[in-house]
N, CA, C and O atoms as CSV, one atom per row, in Angstrom:
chain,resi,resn,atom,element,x,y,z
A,1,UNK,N,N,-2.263,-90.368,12.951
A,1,UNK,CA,C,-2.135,-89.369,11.920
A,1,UNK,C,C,-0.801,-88.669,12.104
A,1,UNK,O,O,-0.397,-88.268,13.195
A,2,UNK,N,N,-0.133,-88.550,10.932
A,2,UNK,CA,C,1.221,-87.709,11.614
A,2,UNK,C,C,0.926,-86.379,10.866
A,2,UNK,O,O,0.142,-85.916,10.037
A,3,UNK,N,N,2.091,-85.997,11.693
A,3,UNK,CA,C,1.892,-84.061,11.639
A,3,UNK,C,C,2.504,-83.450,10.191
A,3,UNK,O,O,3.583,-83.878,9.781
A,4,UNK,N,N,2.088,-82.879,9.772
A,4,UNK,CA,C,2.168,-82.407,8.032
A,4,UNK,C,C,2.954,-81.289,8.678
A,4,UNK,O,O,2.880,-80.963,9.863
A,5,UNK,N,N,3.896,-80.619,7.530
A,5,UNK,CA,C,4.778,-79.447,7.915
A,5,UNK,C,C,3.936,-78.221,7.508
A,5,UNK,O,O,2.853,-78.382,6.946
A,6,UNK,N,N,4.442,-76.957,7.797
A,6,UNK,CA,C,4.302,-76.175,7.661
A,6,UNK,C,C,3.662,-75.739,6.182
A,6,UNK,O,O,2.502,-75.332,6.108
A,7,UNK,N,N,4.708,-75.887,4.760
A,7,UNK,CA,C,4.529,-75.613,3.700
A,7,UNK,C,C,3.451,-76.382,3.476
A,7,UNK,O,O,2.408,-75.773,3.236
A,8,UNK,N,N,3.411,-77.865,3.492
A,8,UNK,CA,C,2.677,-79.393,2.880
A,8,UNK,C,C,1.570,-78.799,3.170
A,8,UNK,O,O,0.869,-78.557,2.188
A,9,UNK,N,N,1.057,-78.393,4.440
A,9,UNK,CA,C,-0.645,-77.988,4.872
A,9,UNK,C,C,-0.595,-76.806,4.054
A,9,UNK,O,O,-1.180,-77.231,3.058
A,10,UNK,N,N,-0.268,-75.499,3.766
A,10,UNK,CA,C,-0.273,-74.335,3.318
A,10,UNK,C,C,-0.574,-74.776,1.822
A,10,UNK,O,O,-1.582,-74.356,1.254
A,11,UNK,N,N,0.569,-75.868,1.025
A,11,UNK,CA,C,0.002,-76.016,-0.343
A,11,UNK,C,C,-1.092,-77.090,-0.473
A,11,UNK,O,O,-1.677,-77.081,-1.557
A,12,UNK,N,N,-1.421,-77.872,0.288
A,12,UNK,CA,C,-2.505,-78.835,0.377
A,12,UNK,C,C,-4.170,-77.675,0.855
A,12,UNK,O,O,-5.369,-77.882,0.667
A,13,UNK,N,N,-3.484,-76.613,1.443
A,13,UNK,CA,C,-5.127,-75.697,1.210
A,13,UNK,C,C,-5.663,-74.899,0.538
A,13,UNK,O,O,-6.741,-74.311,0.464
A,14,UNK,N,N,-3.845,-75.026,-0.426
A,14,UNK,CA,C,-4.372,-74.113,-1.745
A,14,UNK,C,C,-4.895,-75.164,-2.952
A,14,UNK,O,O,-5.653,-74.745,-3.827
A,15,UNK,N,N,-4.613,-76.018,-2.941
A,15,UNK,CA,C,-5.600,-77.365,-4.310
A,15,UNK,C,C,-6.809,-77.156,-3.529
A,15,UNK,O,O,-7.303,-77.620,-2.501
A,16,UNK,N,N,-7.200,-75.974,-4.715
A,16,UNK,CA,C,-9.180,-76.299,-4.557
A,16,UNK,C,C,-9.864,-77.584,-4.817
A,16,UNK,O,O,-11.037,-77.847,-4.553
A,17,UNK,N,N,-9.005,-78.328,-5.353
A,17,UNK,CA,C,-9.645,-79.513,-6.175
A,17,UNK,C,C,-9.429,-81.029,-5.233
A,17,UNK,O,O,-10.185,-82.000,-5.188
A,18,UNK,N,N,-8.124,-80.809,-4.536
A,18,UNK,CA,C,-8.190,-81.722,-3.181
A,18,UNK,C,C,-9.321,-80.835,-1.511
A,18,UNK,O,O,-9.657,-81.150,-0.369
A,19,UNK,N,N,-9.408,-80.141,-2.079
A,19,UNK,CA,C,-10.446,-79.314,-0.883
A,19,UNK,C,C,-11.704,-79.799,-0.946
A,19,UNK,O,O,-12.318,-80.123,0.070
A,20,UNK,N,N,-12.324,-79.913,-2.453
A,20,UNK,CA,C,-13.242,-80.098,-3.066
A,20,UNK,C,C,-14.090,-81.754,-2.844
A,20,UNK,O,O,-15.204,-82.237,-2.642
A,21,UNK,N,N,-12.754,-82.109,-3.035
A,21,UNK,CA,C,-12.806,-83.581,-2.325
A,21,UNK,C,C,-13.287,-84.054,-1.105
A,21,UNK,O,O,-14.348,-84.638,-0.883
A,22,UNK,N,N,-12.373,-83.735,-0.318
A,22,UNK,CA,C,-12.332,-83.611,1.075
A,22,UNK,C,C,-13.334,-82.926,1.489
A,22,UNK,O,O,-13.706,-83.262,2.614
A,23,UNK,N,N,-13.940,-82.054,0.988
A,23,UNK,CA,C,-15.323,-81.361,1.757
A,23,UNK,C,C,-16.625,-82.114,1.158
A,23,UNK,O,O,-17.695,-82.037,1.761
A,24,UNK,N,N,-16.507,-82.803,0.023
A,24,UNK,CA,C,-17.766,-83.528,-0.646
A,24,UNK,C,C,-17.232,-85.104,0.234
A,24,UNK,O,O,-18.152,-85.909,0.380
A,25,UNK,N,N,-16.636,-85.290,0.473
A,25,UNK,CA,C,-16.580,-87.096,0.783
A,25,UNK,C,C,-17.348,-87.370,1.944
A,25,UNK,O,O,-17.816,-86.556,2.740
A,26,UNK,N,N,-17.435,-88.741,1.953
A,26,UNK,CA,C,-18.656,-88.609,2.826
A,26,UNK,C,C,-17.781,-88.634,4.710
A,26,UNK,O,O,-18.190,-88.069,5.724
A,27,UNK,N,N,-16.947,-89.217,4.593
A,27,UNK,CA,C,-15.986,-88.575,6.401
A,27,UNK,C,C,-16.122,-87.263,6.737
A,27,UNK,O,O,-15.985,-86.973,7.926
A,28,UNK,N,N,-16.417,-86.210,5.762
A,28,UNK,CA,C,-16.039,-84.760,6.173
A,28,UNK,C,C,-17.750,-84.653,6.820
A,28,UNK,O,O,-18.220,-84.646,7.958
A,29,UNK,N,N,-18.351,-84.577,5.393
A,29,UNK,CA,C,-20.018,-85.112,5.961
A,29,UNK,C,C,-20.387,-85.540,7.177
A,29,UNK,O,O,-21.103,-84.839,7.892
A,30,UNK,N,N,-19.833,-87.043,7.653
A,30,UNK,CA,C,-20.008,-87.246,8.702
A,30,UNK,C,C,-19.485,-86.588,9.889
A,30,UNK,O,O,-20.223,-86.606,10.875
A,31,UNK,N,N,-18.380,-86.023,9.986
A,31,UNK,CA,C,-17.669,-85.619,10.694
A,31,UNK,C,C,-17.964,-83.814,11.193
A,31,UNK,O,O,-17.451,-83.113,12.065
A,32,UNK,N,N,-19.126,-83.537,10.066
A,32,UNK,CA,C,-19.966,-82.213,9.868
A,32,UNK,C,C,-20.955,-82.229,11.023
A,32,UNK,O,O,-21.279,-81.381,11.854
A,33,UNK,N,N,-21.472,-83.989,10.696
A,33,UNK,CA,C,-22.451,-84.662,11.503
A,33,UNK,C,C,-22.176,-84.724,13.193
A,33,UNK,O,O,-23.048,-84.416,14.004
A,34,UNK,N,N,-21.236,-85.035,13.451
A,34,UNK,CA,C,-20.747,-84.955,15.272
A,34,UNK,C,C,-20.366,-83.599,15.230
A,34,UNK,O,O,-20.929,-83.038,16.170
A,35,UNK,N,N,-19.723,-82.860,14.630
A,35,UNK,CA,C,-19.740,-81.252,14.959
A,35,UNK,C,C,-21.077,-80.387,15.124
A,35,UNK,O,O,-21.090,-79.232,15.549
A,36,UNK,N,N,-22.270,-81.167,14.698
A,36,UNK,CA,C,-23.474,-80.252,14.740
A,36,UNK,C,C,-24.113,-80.494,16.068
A,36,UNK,O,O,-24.683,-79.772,16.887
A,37,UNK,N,N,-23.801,-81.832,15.988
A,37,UNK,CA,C,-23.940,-82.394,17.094
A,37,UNK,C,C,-23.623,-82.007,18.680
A,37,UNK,O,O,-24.337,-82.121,19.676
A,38,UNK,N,N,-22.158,-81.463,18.508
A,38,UNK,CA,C,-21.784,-81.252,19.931
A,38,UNK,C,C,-21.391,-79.718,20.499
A,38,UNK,O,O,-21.064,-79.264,21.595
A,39,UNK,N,N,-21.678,-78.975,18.673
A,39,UNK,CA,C,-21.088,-77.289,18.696
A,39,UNK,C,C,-22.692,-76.784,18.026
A,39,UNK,O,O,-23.413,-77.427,17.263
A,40,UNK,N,N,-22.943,-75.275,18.680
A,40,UNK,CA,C,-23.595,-74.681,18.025
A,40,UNK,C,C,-22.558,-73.751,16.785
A,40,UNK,O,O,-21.333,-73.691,16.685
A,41,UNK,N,N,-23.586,-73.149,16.009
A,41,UNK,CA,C,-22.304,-72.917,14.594
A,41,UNK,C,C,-21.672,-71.631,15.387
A,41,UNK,O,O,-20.798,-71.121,14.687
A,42,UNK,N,N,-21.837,-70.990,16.562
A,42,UNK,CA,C,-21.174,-69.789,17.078
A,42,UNK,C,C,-20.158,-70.451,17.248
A,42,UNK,O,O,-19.218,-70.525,16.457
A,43,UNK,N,N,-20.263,-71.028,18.371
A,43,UNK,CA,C,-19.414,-71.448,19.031
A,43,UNK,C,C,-18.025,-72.284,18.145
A,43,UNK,O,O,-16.838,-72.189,18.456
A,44,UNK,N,N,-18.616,-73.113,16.960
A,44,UNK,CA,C,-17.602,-73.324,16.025
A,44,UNK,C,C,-16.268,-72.385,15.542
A,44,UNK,O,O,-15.037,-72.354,15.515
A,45,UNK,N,N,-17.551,-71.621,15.169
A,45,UNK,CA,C,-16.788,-70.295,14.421
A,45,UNK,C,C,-16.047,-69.564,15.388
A,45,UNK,O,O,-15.283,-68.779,14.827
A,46,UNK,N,N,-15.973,-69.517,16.764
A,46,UNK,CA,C,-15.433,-69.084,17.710
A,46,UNK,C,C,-13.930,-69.747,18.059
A,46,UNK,O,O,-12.806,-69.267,17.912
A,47,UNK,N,N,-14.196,-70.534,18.375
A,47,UNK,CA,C,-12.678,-71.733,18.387
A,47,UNK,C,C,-12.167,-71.319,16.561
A,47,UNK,O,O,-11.025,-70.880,16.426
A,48,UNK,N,N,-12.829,-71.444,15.593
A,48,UNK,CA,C,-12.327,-71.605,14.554
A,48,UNK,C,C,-11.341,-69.737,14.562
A,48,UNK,O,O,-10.332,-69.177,14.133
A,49,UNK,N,N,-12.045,-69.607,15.030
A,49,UNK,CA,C,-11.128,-67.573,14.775
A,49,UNK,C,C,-10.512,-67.795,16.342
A,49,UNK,O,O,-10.106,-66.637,16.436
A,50,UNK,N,N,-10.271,-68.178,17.166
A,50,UNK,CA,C,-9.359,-68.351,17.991
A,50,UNK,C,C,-7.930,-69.033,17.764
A,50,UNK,O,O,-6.827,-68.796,18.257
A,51,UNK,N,N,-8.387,-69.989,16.810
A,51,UNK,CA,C,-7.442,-70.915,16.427
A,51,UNK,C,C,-6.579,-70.152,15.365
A,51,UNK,O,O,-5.360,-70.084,15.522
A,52,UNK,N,N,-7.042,-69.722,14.558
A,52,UNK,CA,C,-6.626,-68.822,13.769
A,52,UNK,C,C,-5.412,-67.469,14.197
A,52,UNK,O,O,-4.358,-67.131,13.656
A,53,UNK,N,N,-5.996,-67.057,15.150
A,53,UNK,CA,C,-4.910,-66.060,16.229
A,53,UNK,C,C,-3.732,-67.025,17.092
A,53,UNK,O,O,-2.629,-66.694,17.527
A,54,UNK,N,N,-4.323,-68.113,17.134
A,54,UNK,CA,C,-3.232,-68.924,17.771
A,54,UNK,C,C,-3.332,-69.392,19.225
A,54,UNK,O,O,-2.451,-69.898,19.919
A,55,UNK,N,N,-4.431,-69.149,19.487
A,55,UNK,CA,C,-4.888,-70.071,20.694
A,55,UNK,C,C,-5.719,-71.454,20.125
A,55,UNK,O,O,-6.854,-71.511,19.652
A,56,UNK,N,N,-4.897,-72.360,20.312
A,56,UNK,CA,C,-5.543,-73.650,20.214
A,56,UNK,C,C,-6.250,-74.764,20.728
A,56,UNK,O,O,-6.808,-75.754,20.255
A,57,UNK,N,N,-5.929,-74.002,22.495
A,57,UNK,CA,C,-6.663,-75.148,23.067
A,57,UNK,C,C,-8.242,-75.423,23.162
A,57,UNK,O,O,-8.616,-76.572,23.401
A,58,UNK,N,N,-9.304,-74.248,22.954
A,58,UNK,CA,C,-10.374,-74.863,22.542
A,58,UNK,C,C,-10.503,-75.672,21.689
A,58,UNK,O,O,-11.303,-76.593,21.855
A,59,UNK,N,N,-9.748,-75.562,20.520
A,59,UNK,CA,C,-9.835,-76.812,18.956
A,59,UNK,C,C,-9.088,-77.675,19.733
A,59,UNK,O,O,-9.306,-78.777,19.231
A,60,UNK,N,N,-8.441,-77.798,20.532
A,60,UNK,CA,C,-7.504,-79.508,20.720
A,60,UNK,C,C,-8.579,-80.099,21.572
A,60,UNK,O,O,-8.632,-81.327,21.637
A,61,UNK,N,N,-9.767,-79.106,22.482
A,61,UNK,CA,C,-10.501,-79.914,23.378
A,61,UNK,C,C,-11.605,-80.184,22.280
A,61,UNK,O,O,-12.399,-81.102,22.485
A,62,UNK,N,N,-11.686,-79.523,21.264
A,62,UNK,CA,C,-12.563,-80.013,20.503
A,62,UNK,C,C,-12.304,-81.254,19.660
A,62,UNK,O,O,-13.235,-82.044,19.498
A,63,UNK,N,N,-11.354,-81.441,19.220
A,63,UNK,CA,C,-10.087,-82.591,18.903
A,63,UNK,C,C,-10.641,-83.823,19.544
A,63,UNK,O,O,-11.234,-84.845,19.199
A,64,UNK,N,N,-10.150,-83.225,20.712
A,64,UNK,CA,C,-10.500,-84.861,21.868
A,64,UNK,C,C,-11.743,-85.151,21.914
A,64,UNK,O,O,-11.897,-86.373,21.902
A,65,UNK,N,N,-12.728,-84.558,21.963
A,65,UNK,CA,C,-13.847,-85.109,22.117
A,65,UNK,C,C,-14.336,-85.847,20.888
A,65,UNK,O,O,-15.230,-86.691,20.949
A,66,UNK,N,N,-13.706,-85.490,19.743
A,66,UNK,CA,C,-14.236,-85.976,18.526
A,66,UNK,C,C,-13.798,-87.168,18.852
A,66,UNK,O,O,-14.768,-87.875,19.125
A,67,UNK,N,N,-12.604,-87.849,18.977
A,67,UNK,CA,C,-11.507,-88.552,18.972
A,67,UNK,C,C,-12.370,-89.739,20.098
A,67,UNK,O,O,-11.917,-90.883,20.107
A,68,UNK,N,N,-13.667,-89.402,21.068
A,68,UNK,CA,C,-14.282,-89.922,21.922
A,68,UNK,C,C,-15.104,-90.657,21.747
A,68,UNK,O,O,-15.324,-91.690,22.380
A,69,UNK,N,N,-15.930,-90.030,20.462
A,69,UNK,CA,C,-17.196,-89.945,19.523
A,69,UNK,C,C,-16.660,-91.103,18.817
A,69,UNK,O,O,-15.605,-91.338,18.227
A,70,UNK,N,N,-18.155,-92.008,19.169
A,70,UNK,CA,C,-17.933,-93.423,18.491
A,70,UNK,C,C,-17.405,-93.018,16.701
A,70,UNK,O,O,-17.796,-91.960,16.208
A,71,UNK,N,N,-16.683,-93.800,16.043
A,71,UNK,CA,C,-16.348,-93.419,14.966
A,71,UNK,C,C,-15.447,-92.529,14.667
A,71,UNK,O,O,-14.836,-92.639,13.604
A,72,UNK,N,N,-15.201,-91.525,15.504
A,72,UNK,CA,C,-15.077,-89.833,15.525
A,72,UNK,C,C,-13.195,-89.865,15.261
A,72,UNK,O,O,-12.444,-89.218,14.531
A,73,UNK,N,N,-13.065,-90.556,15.895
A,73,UNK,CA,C,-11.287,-90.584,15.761
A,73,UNK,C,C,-10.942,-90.944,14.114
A,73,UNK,O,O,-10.213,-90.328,13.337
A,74,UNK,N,N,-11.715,-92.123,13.904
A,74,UNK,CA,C,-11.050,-92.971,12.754
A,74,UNK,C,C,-11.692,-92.157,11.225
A,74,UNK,O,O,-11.499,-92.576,10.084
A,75,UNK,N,N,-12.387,-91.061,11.561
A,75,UNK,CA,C,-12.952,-90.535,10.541
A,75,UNK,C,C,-12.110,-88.917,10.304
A,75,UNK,O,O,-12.262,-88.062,9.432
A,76,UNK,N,N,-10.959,-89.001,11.811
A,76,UNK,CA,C,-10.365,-87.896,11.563
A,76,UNK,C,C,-8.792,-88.475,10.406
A,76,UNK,O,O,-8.133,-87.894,9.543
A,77,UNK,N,N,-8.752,-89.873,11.010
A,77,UNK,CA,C,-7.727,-90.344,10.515
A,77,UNK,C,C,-7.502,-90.805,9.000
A,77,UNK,O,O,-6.452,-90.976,8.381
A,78,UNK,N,N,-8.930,-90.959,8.582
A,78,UNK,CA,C,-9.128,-91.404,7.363
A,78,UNK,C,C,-9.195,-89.573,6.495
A,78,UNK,O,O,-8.811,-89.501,5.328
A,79,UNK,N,N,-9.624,-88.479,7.109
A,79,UNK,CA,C,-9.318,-87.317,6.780
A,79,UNK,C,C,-8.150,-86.743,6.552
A,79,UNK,O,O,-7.871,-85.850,5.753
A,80,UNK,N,N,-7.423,-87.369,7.377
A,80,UNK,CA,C,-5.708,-86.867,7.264
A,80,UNK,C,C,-4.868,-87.592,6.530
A,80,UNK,O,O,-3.824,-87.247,5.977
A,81,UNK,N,N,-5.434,-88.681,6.568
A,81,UNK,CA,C,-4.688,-89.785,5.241
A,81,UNK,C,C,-4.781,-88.629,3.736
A,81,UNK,O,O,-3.930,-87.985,3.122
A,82,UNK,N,N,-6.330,-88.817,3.589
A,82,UNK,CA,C,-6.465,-88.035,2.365
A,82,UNK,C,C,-5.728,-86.545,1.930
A,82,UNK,O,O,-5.384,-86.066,0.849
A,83,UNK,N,N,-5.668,-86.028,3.485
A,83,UNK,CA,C,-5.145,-84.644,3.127
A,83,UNK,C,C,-4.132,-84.294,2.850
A,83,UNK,O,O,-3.722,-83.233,2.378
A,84,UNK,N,N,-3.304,-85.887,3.361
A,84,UNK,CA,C,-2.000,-85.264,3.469
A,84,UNK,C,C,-0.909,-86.089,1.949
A,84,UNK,O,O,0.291,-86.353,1.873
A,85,UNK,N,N,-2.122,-86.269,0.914
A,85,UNK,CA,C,-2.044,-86.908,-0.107
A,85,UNK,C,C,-1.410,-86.145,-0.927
A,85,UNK,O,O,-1.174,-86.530,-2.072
């Protein structure tokens, strides 16, 4: 997956309508599916507002483990294809 710039992610999270997508398809679904799996929703939401302030390394260890998770990588990759559409 390569790394999207700064602006590209900022205007790719403002199209509600590529969001819309991406949150109904079935990779995000699945990928909902190993997050329920391996996070309680605190703890999500915890990394997710950490990440947000700018500490990232809980989300990158969360990253990797997905990336571990049979399937888990290629469903991030097929996510970033789309996103970065």
């Amino acid at each position: 997956m390569k790394p999207m710039n700064q602006s590209k992610l900022q205007q790719a999270l403002g199209d509600k309508k590529l969001m819309e997508r991406l949150t109904n398809s079935p990779d995000a679904k699945a990928l909902a599916d190993i997050l329920a799996k391996g996070q309680d929703q605190a703890s999500l939401q915890k990394i997710a507002e950490n990440a947000a302030k700018g500490d990232t390394a809980q989300l990158k260890q969360l990253i990797q483990t997905i990336t571990t998770t049979p399937g888990g990588a290629e469903i991030l990759q097929r996510l970033g294809n789309r996103f970065g559409k």
